[in-house]
C-alpha positions as CSV (number, residue, x, y, z in Angstrom):
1,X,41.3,33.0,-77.3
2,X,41.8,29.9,-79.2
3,X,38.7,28.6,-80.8
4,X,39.2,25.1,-82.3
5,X,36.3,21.8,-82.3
6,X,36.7,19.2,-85.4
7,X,34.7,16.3,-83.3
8,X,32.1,16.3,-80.8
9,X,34.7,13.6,-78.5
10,X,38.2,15.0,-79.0
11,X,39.5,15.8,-75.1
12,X,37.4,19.1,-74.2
13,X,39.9,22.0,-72.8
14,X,36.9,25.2,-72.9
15,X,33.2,25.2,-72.6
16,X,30.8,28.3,-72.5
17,X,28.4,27.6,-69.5
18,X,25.7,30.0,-68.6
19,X,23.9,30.2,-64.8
20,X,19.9,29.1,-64.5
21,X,20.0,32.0,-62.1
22,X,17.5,33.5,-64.5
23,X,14.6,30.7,-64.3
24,X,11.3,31.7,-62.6
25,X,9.1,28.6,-62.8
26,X,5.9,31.4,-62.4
27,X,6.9,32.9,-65.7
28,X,8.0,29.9,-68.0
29,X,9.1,30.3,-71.2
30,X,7.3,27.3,-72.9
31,X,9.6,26.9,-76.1
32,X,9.9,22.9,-76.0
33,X,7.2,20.1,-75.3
34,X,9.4,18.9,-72.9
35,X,8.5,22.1,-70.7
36,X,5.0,22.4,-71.6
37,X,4.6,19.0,-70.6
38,X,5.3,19.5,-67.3
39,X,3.7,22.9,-67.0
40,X,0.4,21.4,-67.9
41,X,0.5,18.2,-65.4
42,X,2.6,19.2,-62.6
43,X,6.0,18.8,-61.9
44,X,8.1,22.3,-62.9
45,X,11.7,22.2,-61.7
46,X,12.8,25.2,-58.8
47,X,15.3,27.2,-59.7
48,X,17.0,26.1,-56.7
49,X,17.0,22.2,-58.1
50,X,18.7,23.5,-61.4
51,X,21.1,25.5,-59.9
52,X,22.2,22.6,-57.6
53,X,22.2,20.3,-60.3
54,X,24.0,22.8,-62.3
55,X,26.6,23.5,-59.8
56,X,27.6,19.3,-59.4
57,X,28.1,19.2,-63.2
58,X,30.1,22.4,-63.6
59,X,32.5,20.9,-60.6
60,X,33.1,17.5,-62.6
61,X,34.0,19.0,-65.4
62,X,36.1,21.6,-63.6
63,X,37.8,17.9,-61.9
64,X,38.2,16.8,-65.3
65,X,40.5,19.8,-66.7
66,X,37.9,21.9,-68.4
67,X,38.2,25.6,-68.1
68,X,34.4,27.3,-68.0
69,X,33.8,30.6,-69.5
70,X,30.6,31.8,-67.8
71,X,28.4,33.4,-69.9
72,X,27.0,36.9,-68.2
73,X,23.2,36.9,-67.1
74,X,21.1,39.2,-69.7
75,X,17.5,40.8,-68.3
76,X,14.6,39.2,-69.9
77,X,16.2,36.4,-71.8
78,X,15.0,33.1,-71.7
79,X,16.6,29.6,-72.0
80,X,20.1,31.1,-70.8
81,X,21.7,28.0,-69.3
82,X,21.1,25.8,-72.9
83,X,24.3,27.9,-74.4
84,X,24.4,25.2,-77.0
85,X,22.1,26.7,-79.0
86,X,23.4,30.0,-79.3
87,X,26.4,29.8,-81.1
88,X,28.6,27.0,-82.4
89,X,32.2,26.4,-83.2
90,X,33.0,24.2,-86.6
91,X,37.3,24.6,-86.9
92,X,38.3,27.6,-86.1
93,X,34.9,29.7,-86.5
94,X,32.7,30.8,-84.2
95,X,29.1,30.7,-85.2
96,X,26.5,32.7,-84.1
97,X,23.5,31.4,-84.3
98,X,20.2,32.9,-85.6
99,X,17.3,31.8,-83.1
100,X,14.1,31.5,-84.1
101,X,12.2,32.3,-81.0
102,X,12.5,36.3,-80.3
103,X,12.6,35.5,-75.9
104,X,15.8,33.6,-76.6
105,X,17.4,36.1,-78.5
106,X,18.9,38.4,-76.2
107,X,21.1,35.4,-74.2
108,X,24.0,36.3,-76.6
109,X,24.3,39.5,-75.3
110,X,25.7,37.6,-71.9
111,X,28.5,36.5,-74.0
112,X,30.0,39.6,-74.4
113,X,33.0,38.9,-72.4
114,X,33.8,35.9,-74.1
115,X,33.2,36.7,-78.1
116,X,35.3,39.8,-76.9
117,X,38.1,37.3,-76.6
118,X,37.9,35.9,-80.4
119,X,39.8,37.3,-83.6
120,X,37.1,38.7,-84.7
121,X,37.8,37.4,-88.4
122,X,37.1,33.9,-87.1
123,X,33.2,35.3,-85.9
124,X,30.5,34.8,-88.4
125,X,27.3,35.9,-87.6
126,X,24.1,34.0,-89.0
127,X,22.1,36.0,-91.2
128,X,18.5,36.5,-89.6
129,X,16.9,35.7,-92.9
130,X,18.1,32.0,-92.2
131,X,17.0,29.7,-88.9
132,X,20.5,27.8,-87.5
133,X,20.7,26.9,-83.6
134,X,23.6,24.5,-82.2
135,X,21.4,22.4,-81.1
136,X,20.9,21.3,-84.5
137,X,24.7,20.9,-85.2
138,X,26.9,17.8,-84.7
139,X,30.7,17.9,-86.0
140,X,32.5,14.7,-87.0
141,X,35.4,16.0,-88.7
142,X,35.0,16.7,-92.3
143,X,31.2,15.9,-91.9
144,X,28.9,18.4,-90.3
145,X,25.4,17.1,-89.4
146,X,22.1,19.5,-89.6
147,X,19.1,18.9,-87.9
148,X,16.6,20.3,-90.0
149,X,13.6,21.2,-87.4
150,X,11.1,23.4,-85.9
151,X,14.4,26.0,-85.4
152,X,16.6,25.5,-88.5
153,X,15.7,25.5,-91.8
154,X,16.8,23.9,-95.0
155,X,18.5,27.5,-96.6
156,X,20.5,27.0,-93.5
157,X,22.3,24.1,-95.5
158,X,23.5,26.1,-98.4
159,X,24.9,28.7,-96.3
160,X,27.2,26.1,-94.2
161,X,28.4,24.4,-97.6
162,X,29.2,28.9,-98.4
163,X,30.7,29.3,-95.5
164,X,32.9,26.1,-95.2
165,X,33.7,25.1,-98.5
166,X,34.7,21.8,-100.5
167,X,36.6,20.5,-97.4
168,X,33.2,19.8,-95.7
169,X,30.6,17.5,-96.2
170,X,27.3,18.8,-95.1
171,X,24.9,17.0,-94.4
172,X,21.2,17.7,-93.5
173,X,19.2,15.1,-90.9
174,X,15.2,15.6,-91.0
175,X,13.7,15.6,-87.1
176,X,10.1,14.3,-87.0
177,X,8.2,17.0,-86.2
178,X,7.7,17.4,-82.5
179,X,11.3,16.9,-81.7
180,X,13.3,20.4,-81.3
181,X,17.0,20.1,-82.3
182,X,19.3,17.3,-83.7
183,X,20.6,16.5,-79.9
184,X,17.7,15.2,-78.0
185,X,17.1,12.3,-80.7
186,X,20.7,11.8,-82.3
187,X,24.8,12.2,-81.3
188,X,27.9,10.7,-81.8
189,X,30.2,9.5,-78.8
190,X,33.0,8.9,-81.6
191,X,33.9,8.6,-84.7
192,X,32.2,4.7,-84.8
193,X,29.4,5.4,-81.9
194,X,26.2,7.0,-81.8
195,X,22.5,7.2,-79.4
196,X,20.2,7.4,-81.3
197,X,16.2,7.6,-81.1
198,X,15.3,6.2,-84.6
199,X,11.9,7.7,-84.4
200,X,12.8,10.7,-84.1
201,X,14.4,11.1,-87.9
202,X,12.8,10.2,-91.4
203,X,13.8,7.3,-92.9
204,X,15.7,9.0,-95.6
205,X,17.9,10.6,-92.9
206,X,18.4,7.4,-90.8
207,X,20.0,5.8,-93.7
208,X,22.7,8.9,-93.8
209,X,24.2,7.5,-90.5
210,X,24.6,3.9,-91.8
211,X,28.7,4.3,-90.6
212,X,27.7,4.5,-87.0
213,X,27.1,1.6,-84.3
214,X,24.0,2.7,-83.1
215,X,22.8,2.7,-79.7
216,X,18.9,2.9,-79.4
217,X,17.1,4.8,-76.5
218,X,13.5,3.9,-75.7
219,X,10.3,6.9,-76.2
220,X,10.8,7.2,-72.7
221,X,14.4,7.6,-72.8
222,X,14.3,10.4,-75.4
223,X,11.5,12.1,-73.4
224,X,14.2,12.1,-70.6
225,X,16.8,13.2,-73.4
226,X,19.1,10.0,-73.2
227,X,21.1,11.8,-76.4
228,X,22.2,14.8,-74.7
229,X,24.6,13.1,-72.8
230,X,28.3,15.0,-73.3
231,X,31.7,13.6,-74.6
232,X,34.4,15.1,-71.9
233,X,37.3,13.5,-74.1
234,X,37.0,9.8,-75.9
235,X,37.1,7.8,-73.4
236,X,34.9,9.8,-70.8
237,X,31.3,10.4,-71.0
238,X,28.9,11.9,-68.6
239,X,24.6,11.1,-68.8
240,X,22.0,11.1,-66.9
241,X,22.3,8.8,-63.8
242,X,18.9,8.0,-64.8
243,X,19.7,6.0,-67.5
244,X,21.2,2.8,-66.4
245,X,20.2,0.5,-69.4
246,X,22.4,3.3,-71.4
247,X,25.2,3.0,-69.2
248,X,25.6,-0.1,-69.3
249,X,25.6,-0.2,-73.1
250,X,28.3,2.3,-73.4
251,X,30.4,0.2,-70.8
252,X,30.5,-2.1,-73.0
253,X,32.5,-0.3,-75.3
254,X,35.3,0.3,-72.6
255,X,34.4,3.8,-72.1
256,X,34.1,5.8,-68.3
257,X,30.5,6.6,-67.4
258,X,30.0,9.6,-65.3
259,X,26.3,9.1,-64.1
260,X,25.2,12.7,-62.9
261,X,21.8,13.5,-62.0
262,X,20.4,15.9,-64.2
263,X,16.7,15.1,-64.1
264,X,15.2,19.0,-62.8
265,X,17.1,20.6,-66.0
266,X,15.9,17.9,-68.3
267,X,12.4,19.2,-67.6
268,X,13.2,22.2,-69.0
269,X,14.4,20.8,-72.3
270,X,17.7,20.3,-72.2
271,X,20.6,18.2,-70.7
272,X,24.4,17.8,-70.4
273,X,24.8,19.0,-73.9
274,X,22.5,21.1,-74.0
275,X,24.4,23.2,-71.7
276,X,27.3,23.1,-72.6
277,X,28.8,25.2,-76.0
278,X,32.4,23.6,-76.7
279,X,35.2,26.1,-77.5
280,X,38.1,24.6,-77.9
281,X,38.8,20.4,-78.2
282,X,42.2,19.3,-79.1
């Protein structure tokens, strides 16, 4: 299997996906305030809303030329359909990542069938002495962005700058601290473009993406996740149908808007992006 992402917006050809088949609203996993939000003042998703949801934005994509490789269900795992987080692809390595929270652990395990697929000299596994989740990851070419959050940590920085070498520029981004990965506050849609919730970042990290027209989402937006929208190719983007203002922003910058309701599986923490773990761009 060919493994190969240098952007987050070059045209997507393979994505690891991953069911919510797994979800029991009576035994949540609350790993995000996003989740425990809801769980405390009503409104937990059904699996059944998820899965629906799910099953509209796995069809798009399949309309748009994108080949899924469905991650296997794994007993007792939490957080399954966010695939994001679990592994990452930076050139032509495959990441896995170390998770910090024990119940989200096992998911990998369901991916069996796919790392199966990879020269295994291109697989590097994270140690478990350092924190690094995808969500926490964001490729622009030669620069690789790091959330630095609740779930990665800074030694995770040296490692990447190991691991990649000279040719990389790697560069850490400080979340706030009740914002989980890089994704829900910050992401590119090229190589000049980027949402963005400024409050979400330190000041000292907001002035490391001075090189980006900037996009600003509301509080309300981000608690919604506005970021996690996903880049299909560089002119097509899909978000949250939700988020009209948005929309209409990006419009403006000539690009396709898929509006796709995603609203039940934003209450569990995660979005378009989220859900998706890109394999292979061109």
């Amino acid at each position: 299997m060919r493994i190969n992402v240098n952007d987050e917006y070059s045209k997507l050809k393979s994505v690891v996906v991953s069911s919510a088949d797994y979800f029991d609203p009576s035994n949540l996993a609350i790993n995000n305030e996003t989740i425990r939000y809801y769980a405390e003042n009503g409104g937990v998703p059904t699996k059944e809303a998820i899965l629906e949801e799910q099953r509209y934005f796995w069809n798009v994509l399949k309309k748009l030329g994108v080949k899924l490789l469905i991650a296997d269900q794994v007993d007792g795992a939490k957080g399954q359909m966010f695939t994001r987080d679990l592994a990452f692809v930076i050139g032509d390595k495959f990441f896995i990542s170390s998770m910090k929270k024990e119940n989200r652990r096992l998911a990998i395990n369901g991916w069996n069938n796919i790392i199966n697929q990879i020269d295994q000299d291109k697989i590097i596994q994270v140690p478990n002495n350092i924190y690094l989740e995808g969500g926490d990851i964001i490729v622009d070419n030669k620069t690789i962005y790091v959330g630095i959050s609740e779930r990665t940590t800074m030694d995770a920085i040296e490692f990447l700058k190991n691991i990649l070498g000279e040719k990389y520029s790697v560069i850490p981004l400080k979340l706030k601290p009740k914002f989980l990965h890089l994704d829900v506050v910050f992401t590119i849609i090229n190589s000049n473009l980027a949402l963005i919730y400024k409050d979400g970042l330190e000041s000292d990290s907001l002035r490391l993406l001075d090189k980006y027209t900037k996009i600003e989402v509301t509080e309300q937006e981000q608690f919604e996740l506005a970021t996690n929208v996903f880049v299909v190719n560089p002119q097509t983007i899909i978000i949250n149908s939700e988020h009209k203002r948005i929309e209409e922003n990006l419009k403006k910058y000539n690009l396709n808007i898929i509006p796709i309701d995603l609203k039940d599986t934003a209450k569990d923490g995660g979005a378009f992006r989220c859900t998706t773990c890109p394999i292979e761009r061109e």
